[in-house]
N, C-alpha and C positions, 0 to 999 in steps of 0.2 A: 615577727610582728611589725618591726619597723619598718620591712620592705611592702607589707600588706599597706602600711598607713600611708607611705610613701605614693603606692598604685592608687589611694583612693583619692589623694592631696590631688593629685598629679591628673584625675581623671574628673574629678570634678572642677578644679581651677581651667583647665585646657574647655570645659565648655563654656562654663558661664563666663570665663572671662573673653568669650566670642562676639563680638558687636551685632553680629545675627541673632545670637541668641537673645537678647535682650530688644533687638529691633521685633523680632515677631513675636517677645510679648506683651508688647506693648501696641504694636500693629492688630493684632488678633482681638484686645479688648473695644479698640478704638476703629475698629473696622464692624465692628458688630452694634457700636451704638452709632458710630455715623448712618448704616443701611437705616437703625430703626428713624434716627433724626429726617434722615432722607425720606423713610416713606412716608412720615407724621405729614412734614411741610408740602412733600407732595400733594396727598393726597385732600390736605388743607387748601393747597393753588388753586389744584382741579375742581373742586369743591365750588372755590369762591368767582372759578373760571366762569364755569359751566352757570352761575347763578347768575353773573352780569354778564352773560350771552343772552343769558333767557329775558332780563329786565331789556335787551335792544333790541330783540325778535320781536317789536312791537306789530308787525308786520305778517304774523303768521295768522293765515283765515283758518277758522275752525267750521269744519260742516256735520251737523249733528241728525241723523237720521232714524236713531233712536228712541229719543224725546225724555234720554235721562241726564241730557247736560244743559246746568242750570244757566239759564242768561246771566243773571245775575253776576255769580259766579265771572263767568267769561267776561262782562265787563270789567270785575275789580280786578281782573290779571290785566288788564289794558287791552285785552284782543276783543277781536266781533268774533259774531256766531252771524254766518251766514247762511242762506235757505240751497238747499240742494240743488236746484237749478241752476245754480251758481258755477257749481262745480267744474265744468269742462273753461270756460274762461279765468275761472283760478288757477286750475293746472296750465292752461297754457299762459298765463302770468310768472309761476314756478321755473315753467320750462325756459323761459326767454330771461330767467334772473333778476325779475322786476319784484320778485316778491320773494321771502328767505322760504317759507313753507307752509303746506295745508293739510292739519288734521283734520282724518276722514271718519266719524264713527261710524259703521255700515249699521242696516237693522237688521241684521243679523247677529249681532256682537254678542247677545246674552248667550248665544247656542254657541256660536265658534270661539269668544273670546277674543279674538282679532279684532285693532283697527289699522287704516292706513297711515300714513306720515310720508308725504312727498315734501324731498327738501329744492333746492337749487344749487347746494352745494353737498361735497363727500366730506367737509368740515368736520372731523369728529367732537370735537367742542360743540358743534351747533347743534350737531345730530343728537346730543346727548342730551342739551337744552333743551332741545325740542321734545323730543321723548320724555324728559320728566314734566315738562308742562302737558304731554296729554295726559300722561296717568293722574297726574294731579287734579287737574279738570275733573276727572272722569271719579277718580276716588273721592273728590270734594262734595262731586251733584250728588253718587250714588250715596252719603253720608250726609248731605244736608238736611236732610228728616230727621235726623237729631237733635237738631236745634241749633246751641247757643256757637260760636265759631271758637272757644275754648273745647269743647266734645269733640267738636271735628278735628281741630289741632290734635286732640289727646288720641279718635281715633288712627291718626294719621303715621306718629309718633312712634318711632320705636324705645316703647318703654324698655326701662332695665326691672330686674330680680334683687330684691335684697336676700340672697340664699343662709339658708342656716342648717347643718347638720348635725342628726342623731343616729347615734349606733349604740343598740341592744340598752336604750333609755337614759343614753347620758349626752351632749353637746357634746360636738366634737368639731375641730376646727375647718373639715370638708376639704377642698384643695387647698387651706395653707399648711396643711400636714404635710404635703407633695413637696412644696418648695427647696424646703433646704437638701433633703436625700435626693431630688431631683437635678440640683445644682453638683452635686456630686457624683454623680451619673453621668453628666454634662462634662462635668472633671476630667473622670476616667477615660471619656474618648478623646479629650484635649490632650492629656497625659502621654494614651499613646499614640498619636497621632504623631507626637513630636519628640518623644522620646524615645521610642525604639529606634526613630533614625540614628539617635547619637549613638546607641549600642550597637547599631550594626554597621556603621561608620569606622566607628573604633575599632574594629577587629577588621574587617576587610581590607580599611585603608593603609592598615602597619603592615595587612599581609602584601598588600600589593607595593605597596615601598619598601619591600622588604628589612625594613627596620623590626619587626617583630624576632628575628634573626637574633638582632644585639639583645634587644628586652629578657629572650627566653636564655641567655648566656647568665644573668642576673636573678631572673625570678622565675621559681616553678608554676606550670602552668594554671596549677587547681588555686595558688594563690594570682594570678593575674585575673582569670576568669571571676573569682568571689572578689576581686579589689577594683574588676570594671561593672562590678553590678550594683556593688555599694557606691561605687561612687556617683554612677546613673541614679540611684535609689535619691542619693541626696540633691542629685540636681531637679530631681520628683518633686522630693520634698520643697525645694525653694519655689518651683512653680506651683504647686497649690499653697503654698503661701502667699505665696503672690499677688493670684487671683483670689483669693478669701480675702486678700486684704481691699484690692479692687471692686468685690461684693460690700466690702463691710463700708467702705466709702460711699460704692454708690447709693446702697440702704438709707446711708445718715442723710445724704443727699436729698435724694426722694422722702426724707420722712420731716425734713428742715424747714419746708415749703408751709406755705399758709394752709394748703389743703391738701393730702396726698391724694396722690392719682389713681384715677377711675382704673381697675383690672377688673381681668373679666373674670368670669366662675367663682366672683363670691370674693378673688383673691384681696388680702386685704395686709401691705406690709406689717403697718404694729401688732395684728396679730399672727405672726407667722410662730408657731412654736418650734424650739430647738430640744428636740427630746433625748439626749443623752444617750439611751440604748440602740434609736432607730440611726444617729449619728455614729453610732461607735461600730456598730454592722457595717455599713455602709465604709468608712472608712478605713478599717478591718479588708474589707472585702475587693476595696480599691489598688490596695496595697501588695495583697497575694497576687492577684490578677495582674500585677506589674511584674509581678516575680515568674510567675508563668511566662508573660509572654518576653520578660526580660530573655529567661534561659534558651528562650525557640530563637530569638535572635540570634545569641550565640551559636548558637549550633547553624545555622543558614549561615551565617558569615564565615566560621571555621570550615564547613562542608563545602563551600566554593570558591573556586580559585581567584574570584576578580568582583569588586562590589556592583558592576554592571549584575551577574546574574547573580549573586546575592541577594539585591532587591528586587527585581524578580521573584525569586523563592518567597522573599517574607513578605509580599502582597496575598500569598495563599492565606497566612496567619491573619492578616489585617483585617481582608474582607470576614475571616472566623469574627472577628471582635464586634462587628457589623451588623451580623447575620441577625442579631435578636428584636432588631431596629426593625427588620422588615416584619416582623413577627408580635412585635410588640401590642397591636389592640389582642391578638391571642391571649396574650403574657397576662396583659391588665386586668380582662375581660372574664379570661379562665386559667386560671392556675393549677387548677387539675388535669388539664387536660395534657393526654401523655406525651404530645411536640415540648410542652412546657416544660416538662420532667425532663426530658432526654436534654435540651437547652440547658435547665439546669446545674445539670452534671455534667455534660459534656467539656472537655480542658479548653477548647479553643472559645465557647460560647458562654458559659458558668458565667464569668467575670462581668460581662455584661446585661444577663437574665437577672441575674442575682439583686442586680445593683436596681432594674427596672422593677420586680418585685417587691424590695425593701422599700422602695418609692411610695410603691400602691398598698401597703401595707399587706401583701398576701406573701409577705414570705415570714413564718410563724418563727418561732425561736428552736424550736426540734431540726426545722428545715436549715435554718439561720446557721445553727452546730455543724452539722452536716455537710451542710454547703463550704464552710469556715475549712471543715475538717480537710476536705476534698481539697479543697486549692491547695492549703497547705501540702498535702502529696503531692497533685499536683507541679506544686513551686518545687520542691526539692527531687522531685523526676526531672524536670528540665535543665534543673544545676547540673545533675549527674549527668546528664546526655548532655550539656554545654561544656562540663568540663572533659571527657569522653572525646568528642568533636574538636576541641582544640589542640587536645591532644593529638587525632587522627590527622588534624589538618592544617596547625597552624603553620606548617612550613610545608605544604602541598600547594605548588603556585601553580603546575601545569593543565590540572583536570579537579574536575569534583571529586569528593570522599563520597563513599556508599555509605548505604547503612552498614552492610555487614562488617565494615570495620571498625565500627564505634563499640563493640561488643568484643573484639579481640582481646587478647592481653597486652595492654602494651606499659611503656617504660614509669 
């Protein structure tokens, strides 16, 4: 027991105490809300770009052939509405760069829906300028029969939904049910993404230094393999801590503000519920599905002679963990349907379906056992074929293990 506690001290202290370790997790949270800060402002610049382009295009002739664009109109943008004859001395104004551009509506436009827009420049700021002042023009005249220039704003306006859901005649919270089992979803492929390297690491790189040599002199093998799985288990455990706690900041954050912030589909932080049973699934389910693919690690790293083709091998598992991702509006959508069974169950897929399921609420508490039950075999299949494999191969430096020897008798 002391030499088990020793392997887990020893295997969790040698990661976290890694300045990498700690550098991407902090990098990974902080690179994910820079993108979103990055594209808020951007698309705030472009926005504000594109609006004082269009207030200095003062200069663009519009020719209306139609007779659905309102003068009016056209004057309070500051542009003329000029008469079609016009036309070929505009464009060649356009063309010689005396003039920025000339919306063309043909009379044609109600059948084709086309109009023209000749500019002087490839400007894409201008070009965009310009193109929202013809629709606008064009959407303003074709809605001025409405009347009062509040109607017109309103029909102009992309309204929002204030959404509200019911199932089987009671409120229900609609997508902020999603949130939290979604976050943990999110988890699980953070999880492995980052932590099977450490497991596969760990065993390949002692083999290849052959320092695994001295280790096995000290400790038998079925206790190194279960005291590098706990110990990965617990550096699990520090990173969704971690990140719950990074969640639970950035919530109070977002909720401290004078107003919280506009989300889409209804979502609404204060009411996000935290339902105990759908969290304790989900978490549950996070955790075997670690233990799965903890044990396939093991056995890739013990089955191969060098961690070059080692990770190789365990890309096969990865892209498994993956596979539900592409499948997923199936998953959401239809749960019955028999891809969604086989994903389910399947040992490389389960951990991921499961976890997308419990999200949308279509994985019922029969299925939830089930599924629970599964991993669990599962997880303890992969121990046994991880401790098997290291057996086979922790001191195999020249060539890969087969399968067929993982099933021999050995010491």
């Amino acid at each position: 027991m002391n030499k088990l506690r020793s392997i887990i001290r020893h295997e969790y202290i040698s990661i976290v105490s890694q300045k990498s370790f700690w550098i991407m997790m902090l990098i990974i949270p902080a690179l994910v809300g820079f993108i979103f800060a990055i594209n808020h402002f951007s698309s705030q610049s472009s926005s504000d770009r594109i609006n004082q382009i269009g207030q200095d295009l003062q200069d663009v002739a519009i020719i209306d052939e139609t007779g659905l664009i309102d003068s009016s109109i056209v004057e309070q943008s500051g542009l003329k509405l000029h008469d079609p004859s016009e036309q070929d001395s505009l464009m060649a104004s356009v063309k010689a760069g005396e003039r920025s551009g000339l919306i063309v509506y043909p009379s044609d436009l109600p059948q084709t829906t086309t109009y023209d827009v000749y500019l002087s420049t490839a400007d894409i700021g201008v070009m965009s300028a310009v193109q929202s002042t013809a629709g606008s023009l064009l959407r303003a005249s074709v809605l001025a029969p409405l009347g009062s220039p509040e109607i017109i704003a309103l029909a102009q306006t992309n309204t929002t939904a204030n959404l509200t859901f019911y199932e089987e005649g009671e409120q229900t919270g609609g997508f902020n049910d999603y949130i939290v089992p979604g976050l943990i979803t999110a988890l699980f492929f953070m999880v492995i993404s980052f932590s099977m390297s450490f497991m596969l690491v760990s065993i390949s790189e002692e083999k290849e230094n052959r320092s695994m040599e001295m280790v096995l002199t000290y400790v038998n093998p079925r206790d190194l393999v279960i005291g590098k799985i706990i110990g990965v288990t617990l550096v699990t455990i520090t990173q969704i801590l971690f990140f719950t706690a990074l969640s639970a900041i950035a919530f109070l954050v977002l909720q401290s503000g004078d107003t919280a912030p506009a989300l889409p589909l209804g979502i609404d932080l204060a009411q996000i519920p935290f339902d105990p049973a759908v969290i304790a699934v989900s978490l549950v389910i996070l955790l075997l599905g670690f233990f799965v693919y903890a044990g396939l690690m093991i056995v890739v790293a013990s089955m191969a002679p060098t961690a070059k083709e080692a990770n190789g091998f365990s890309s096969v598992f990865i892209i498994g963990s993956i596979i539900p991702i592409y499948f997923s509006e199936l998953i959401i959508t239809d749960a019955s349907n028999p891809i969604v069974g086989f994903l389910t169950y399947f040992p490389l897929t389960a951990p991921m379906t499961s976890l997308l399921r419990n999200t949308v609420g279509s994985l019922d508490i029969v299925s939830a056992i089930i599924v629970i039950i599964a991993l669990a075999v599962y997880a303890i299949g992969s121990f046994y074929l991880a401790i098997k494999a290291f057996r086979a191969g922790s001191l195999e430096f020249a060539q890969s293990v087969k399968l067929s020897q993982l099933f021999r008798s050995q010491r």
